[in-house]
DRENPADREN-109671 format. One record per residue: residue in three letters; x, y, z of N, C-alpha, C in turn. Coordinates in steps of 0.05 Angstrom, whole numbers, plus 5000, padded with zeros to 4 digits. Layout:
> aa; n_east; n_north; n_up; ca_east; ca_north; ca_up; c_east; c_north; c_up
> ALA; X; Y; Z; X; Y; Z; X; Y; Z
...
***
This chain:
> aa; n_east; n_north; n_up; ca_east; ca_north; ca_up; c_east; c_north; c_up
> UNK; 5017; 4976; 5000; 5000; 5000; 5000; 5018; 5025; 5000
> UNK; 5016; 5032; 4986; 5022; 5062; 4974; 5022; 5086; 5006
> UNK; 5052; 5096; 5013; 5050; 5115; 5031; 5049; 5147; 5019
> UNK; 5028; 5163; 5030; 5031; 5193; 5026; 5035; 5208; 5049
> UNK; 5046; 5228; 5047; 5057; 5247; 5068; 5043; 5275; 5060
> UNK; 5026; 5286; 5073; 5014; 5318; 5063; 5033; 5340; 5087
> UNK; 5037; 5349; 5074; 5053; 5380; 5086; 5042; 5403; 5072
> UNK; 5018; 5410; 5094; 4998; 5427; 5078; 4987; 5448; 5111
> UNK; 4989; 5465; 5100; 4985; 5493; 5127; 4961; 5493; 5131
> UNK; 4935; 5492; 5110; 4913; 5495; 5112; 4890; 5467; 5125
> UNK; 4881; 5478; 5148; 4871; 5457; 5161; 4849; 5432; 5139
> UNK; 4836; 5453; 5126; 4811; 5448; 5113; 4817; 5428; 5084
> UNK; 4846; 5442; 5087; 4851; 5425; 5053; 4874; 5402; 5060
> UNK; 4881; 5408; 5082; 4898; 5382; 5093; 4883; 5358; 5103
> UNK; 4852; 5364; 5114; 4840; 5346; 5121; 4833; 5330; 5101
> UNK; 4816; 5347; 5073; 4798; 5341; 5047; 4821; 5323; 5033
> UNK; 4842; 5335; 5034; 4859; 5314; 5015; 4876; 5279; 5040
> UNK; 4866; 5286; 5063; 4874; 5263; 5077; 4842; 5240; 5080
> UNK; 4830; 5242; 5072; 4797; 5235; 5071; 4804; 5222; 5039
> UNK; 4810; 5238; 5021; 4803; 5234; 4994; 4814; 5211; 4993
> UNK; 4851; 5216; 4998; 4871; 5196; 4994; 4870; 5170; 5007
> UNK; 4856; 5174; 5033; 4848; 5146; 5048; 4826; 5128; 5039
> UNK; 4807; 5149; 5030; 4789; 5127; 5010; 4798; 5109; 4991
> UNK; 4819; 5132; 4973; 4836; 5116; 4952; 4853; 5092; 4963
> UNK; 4848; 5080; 4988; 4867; 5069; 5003; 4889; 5073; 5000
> UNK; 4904; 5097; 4997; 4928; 5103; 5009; 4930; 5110; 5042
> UNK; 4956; 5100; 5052; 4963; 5108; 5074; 4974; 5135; 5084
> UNK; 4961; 5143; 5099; 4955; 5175; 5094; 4972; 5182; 5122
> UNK; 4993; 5207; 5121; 5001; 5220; 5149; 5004; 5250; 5129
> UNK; 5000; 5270; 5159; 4987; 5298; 5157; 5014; 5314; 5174
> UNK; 5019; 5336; 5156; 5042; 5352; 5178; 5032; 5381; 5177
> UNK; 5026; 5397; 5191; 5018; 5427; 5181; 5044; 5442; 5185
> UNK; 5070; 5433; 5189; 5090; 5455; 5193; 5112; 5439; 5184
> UNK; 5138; 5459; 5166; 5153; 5445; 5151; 5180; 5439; 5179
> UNK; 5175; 5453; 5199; 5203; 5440; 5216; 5200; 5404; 5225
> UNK; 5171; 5398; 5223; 5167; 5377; 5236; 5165; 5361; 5207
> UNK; 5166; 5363; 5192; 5147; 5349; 5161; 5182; 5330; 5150
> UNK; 5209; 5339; 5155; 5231; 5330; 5150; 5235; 5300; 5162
> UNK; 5235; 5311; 5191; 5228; 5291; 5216; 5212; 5270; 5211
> UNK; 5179; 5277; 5204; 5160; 5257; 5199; 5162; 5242; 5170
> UNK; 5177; 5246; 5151; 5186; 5245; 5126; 5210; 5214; 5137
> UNK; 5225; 5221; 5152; 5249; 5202; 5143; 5226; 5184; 5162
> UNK; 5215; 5187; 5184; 5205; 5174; 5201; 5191; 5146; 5189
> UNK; 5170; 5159; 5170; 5145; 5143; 5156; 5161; 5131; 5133
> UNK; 5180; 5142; 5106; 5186; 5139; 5088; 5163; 5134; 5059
> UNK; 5149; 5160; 5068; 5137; 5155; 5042; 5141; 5160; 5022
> UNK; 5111; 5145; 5003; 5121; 5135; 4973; 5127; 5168; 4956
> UNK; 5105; 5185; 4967; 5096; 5208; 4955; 5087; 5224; 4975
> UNK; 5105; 5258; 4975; 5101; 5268; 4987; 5082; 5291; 4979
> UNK; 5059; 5303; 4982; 5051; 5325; 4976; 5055; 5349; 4983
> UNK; 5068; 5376; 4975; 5079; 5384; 4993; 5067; 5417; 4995
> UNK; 5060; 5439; 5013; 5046; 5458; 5009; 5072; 5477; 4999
> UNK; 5075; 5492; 4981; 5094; 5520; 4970; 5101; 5541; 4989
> UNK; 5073; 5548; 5013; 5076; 5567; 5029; 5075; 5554; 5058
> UNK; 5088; 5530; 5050; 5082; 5525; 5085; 5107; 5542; 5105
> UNK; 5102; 5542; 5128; 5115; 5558; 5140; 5137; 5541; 5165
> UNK; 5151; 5549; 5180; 5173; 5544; 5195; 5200; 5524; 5178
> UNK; 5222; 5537; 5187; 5238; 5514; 5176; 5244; 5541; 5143
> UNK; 5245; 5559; 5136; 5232; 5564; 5107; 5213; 5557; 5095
> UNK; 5208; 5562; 5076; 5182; 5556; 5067; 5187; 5532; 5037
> UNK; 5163; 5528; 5024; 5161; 5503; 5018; 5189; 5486; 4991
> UNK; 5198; 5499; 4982; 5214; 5511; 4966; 5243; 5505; 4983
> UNK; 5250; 5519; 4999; 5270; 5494; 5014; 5263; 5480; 5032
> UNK; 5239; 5469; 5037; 5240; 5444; 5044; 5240; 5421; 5031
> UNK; 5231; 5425; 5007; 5230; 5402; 4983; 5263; 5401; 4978
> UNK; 5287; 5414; 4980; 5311; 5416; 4977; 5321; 5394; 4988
> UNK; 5315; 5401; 5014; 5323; 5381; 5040; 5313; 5359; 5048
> UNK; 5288; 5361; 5034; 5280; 5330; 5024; 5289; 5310; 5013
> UNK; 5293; 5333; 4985; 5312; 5308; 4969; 5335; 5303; 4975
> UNK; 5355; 5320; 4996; 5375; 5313; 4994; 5383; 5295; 5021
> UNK; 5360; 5287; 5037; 5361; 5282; 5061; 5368; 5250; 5049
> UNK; 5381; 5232; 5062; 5387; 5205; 5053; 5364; 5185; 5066
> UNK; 5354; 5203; 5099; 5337; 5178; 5109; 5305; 5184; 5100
> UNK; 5304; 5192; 5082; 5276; 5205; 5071; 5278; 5187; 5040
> UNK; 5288; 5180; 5033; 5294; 5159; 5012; 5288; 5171; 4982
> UNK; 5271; 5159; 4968; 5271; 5165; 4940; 5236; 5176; 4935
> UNK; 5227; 5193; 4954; 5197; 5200; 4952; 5202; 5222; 4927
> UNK; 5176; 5210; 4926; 5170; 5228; 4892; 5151; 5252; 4914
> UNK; 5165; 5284; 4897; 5158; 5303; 4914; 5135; 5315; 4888
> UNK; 5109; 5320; 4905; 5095; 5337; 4891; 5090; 5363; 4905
> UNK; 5097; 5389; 4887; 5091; 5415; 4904; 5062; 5421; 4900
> UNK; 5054; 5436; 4919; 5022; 5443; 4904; 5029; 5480; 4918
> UNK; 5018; 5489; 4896; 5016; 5521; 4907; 4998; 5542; 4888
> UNK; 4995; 5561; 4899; 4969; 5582; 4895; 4969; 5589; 4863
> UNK; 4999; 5592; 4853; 5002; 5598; 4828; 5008; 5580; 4805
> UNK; 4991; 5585; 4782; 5002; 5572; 4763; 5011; 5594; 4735
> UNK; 5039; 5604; 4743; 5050; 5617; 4726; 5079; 5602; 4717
> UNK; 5089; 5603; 4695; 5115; 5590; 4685; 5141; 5598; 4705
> UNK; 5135; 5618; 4721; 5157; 5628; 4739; 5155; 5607; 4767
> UNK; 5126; 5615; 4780; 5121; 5588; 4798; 5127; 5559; 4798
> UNK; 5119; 5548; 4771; 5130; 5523; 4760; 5152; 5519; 4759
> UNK; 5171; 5533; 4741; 5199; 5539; 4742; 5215; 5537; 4771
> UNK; 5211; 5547; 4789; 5218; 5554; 4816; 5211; 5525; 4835
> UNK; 5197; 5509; 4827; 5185; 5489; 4835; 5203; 5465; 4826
> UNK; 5207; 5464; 4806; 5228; 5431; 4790; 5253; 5449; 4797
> UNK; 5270; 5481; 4806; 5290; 5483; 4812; 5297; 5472; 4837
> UNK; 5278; 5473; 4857; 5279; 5461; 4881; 5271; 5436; 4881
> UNK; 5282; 5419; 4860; 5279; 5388; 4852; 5249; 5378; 4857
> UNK; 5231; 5389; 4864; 5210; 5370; 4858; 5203; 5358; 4836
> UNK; 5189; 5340; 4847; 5184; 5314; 4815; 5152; 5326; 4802
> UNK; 5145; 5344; 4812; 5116; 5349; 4796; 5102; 5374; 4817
> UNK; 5089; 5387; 4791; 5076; 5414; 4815; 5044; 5412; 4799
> UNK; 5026; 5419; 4821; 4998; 5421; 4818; 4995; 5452; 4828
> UNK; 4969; 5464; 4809; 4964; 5489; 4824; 4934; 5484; 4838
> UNK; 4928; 5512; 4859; 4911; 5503; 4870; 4896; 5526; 4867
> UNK; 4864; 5526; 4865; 4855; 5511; 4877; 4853; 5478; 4858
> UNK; 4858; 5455; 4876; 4855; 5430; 4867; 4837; 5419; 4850
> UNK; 4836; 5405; 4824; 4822; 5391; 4812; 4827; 5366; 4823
> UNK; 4808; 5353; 4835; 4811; 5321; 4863; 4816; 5298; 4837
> UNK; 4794; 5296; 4824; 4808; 5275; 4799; 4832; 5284; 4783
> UNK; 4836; 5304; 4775; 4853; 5303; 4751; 4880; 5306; 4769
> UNK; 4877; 5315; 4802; 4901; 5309; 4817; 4904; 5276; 4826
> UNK; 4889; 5254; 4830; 4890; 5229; 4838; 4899; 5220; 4815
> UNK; 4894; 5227; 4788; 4904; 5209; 4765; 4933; 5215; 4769
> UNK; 4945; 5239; 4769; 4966; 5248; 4769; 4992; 5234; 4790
> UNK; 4976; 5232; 4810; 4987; 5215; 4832; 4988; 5188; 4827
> UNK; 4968; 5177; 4825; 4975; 5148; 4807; 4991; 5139; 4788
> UNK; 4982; 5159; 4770; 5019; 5158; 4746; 5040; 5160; 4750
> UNK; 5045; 5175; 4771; 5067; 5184; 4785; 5073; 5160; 4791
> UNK; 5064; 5146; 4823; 5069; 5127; 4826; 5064; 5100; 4817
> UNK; 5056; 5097; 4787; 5059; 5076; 4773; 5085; 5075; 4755
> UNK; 5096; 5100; 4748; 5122; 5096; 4731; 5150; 5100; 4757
> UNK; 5137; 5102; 4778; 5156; 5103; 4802; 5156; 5074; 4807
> UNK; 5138; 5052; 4805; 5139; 5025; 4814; 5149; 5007; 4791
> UNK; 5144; 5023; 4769; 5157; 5009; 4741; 5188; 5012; 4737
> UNK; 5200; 5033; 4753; 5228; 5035; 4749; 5235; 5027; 4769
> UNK; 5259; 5003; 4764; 5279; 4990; 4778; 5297; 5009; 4802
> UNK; 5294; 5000; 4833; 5298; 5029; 4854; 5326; 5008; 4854
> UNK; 5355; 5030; 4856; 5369; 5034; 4868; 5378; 5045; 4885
> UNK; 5396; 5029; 4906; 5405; 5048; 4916; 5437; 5059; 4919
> UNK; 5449; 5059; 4894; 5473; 5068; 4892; 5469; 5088; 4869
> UNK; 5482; 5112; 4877; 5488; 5138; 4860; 5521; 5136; 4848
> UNK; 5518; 5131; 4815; 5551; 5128; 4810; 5547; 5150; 4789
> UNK; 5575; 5162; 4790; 5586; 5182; 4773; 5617; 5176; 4770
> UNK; 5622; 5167; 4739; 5644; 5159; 4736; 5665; 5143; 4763
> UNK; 5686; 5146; 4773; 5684; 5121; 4785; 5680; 5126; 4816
> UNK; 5662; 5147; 4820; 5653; 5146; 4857; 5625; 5134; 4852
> UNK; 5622; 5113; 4878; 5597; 5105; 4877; 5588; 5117; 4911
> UNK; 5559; 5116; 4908; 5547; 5122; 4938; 5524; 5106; 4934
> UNK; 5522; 5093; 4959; 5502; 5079; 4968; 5484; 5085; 4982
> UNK; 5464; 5096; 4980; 5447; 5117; 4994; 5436; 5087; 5025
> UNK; 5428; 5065; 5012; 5412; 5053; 5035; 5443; 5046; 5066
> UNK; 5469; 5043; 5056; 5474; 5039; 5077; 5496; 5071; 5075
> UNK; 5495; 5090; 5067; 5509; 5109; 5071; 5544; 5104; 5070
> UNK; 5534; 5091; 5046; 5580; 5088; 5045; 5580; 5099; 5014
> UNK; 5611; 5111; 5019; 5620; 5110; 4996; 5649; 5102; 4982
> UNK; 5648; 5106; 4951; 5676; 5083; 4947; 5679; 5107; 4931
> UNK; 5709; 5107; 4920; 5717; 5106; 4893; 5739; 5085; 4884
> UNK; 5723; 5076; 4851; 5746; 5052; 4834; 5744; 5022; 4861
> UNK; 5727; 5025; 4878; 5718; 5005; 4901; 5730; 5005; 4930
> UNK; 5743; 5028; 4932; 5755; 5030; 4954; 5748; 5050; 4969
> UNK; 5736; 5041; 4990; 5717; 5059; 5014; 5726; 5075; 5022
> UNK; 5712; 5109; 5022; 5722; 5136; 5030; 5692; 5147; 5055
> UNK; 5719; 5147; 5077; 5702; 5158; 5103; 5692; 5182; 5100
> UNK; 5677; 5188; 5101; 5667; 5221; 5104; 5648; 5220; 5131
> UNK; 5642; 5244; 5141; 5628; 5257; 5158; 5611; 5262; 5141
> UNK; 5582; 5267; 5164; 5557; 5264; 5151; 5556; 5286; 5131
> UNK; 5557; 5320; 5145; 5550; 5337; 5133; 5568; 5337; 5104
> UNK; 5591; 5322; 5103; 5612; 5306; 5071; 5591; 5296; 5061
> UNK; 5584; 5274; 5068; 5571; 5260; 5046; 5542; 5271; 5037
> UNK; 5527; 5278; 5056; 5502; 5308; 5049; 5513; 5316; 5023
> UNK; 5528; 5330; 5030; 5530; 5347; 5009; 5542; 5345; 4982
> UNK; 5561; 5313; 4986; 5566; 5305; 4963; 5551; 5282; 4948
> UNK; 5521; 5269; 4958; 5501; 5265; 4951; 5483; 5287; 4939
> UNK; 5488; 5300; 4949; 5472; 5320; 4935; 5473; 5330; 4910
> UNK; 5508; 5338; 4907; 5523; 5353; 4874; 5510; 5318; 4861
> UNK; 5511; 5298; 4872; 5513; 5269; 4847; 5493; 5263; 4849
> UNK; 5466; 5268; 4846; 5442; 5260; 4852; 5439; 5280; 4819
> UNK; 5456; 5303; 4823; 5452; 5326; 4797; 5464; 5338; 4783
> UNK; 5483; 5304; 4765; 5518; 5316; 4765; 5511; 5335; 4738
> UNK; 5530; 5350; 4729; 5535; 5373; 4711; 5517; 5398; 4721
> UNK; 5503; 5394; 4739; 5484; 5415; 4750; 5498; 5441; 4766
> UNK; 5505; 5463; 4766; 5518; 5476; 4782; 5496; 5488; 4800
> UNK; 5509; 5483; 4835; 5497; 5490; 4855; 5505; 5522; 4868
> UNK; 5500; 5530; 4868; 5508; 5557; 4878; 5517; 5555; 4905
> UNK; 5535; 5564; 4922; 5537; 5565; 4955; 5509; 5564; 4971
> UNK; 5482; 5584; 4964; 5460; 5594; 4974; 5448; 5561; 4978
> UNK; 5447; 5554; 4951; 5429; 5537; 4943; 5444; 5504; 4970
> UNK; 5463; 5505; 4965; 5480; 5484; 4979; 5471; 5490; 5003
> UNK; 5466; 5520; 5024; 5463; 5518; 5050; 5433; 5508; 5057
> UNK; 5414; 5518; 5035; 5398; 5514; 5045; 5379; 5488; 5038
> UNK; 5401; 5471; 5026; 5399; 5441; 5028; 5405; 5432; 5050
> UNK; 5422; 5431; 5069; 5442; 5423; 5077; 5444; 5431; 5112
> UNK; 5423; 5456; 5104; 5433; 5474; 5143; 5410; 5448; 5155
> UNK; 5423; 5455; 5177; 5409; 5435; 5201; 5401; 5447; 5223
> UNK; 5391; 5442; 5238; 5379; 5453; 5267; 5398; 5459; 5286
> UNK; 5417; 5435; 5282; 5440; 5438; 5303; 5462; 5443; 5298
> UNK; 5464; 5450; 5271; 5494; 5469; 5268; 5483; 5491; 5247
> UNK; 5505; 5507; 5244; 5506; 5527; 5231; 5525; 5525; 5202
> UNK; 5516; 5524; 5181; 5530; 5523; 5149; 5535; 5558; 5136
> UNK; 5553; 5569; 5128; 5562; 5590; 5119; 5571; 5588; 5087
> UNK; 5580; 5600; 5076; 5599; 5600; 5046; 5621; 5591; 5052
> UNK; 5640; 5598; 5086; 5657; 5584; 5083; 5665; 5565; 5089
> UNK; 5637; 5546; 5113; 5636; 5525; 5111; 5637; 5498; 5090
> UNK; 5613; 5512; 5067; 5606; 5494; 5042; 5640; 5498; 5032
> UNK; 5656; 5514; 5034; 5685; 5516; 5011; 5706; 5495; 5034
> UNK; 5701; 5498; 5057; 5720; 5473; 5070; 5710; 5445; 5063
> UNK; 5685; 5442; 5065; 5667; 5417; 5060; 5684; 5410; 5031
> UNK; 5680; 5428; 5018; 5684; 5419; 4990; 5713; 5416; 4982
> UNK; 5738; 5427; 5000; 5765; 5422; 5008; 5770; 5389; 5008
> UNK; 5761; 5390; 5036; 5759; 5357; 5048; 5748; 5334; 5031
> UNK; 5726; 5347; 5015; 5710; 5321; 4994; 5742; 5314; 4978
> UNK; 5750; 5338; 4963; 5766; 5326; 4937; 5789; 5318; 4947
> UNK; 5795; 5321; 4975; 5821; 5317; 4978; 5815; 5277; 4996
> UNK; 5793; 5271; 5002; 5784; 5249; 5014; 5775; 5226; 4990
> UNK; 5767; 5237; 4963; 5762; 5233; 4945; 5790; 5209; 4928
> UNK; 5807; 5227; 4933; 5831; 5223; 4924; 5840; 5227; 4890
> UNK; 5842; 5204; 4875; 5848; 5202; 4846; 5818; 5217; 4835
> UNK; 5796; 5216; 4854; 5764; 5219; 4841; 5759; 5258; 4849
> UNK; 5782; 5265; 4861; 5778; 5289; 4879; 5773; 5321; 4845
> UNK; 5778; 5319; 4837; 5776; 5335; 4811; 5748; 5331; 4805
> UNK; 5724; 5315; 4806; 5705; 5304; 4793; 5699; 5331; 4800
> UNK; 5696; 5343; 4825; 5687; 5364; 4843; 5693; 5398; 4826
> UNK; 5674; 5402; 4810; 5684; 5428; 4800; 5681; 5455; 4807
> UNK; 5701; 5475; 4806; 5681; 5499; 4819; 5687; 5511; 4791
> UNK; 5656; 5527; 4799; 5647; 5544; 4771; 5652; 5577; 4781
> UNK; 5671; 5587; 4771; 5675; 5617; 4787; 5654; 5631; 4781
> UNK; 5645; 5646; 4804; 5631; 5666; 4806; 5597; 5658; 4815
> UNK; 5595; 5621; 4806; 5568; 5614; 4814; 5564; 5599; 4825
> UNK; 5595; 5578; 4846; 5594; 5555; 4851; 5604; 5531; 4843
> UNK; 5595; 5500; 4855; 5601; 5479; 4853; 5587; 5461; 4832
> UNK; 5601; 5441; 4821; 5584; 5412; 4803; 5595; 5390; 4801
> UNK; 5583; 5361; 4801; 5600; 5354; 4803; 5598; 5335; 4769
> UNK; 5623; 5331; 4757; 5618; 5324; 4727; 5615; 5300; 4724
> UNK; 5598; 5295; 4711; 5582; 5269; 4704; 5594; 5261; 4682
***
């Protein structure tokens, strides 16, 4: 049975879509605030998250879907944003903060359930891994190791965060901004010159694979695929 996760501010529409979805027999859990929705995310592991654009604490919805995806114990949930606008700028802003699909609202209930179903029918049709390779570093997202050419490289968590993250989206350049606010946590504090030591320690831990790691002057990190 199919898990969904709603992260939705509005009492009335967080209820209507936890009613709808349970009928559809999906397994339904409800978060109204994004500091707790990360937490309840790796907790449950669901299939599909729904996620609100303006939800509040933590930033708003936009980096939370960041830190979703890049969170390792939150797994491979297919993120759907839902928010007030449907303009090419809103949309745009929506797949930048990696979500897998955006709905605007107010909700169409069928033509959003089909949507969800598709979703998670070409999500159950594709073969799940769990190793991220880019040329010869591999990462193993289910037990959190990584190799390069097969030989295991220790990192610290907030290391491998963030170098799951550049390989989840290799040729993609991340900007510093974009990296903290993947990446910041409750209990520490991430800067520009944090992310540039982080990213020190990767290529030099990396070793022969430590170059994969590019910086793009003036806009940031990528890592080449």
């Amino acid at each position: 049975m199919c898990r969904v996760l709603i992260v939705e501010e509005n009492a009335d529409l967080r209820e209507m879509l936890s009613f709808i979805l349970n009928e559809q027999r999906y397994t339904v859990r409800t978060v109204d605030d994004g500091c707790r929705a990360l937490d309840e995310a790796a907790a449950f592991k669901p299939d599909l998250i729904l996620l609100d654009a303006d939800i509040s604490g933590c930033g708003d919805g936009y980096h939370l879907c960041r830190r979703l995806k890049s969170d390792s114990r939150v797994g491979t949930a297919i993120v759907v944003m839902m928010a007030a606008l449907d303009t090419e700028e809103a949309i745009t802003n929506a797949f930048h903060a990696l979500a897998d699909d955006y709905v605007a609202k107010p909700l169409a209930v069928k033509a959003l359930l089909a949507r969800l179903e598709a979703r998670l029918r070409g999500a159950a049709k594709t073969p799940v891994s769990t190793v991220v390779a880019v040329g010869p570093l591999e990462i193993d997202t289910a037990s959190c190791s990584v190799s390069v050419a097969g030989e295991p490289v220790r990192l610290r968590h907030a290391e491998y965060e963030l170098l799951l993250l550049l390989a989840r989206r290799p040729n993609i350049v991340f900007s510093r901004d974009r990296i903290i606010a993947a990446l910041r946590g409750d209990d520490y504090a991430i800067t520009e010159r944090v992310v540039d030591k982080h990213i020190h320690l990767l290529r030099k831990k990396l070793g022969v694979a430590g170059d994969i790691i590019e910086t793009v002057n003036g806009f940031g990190y990528r890592l080449k695929g």
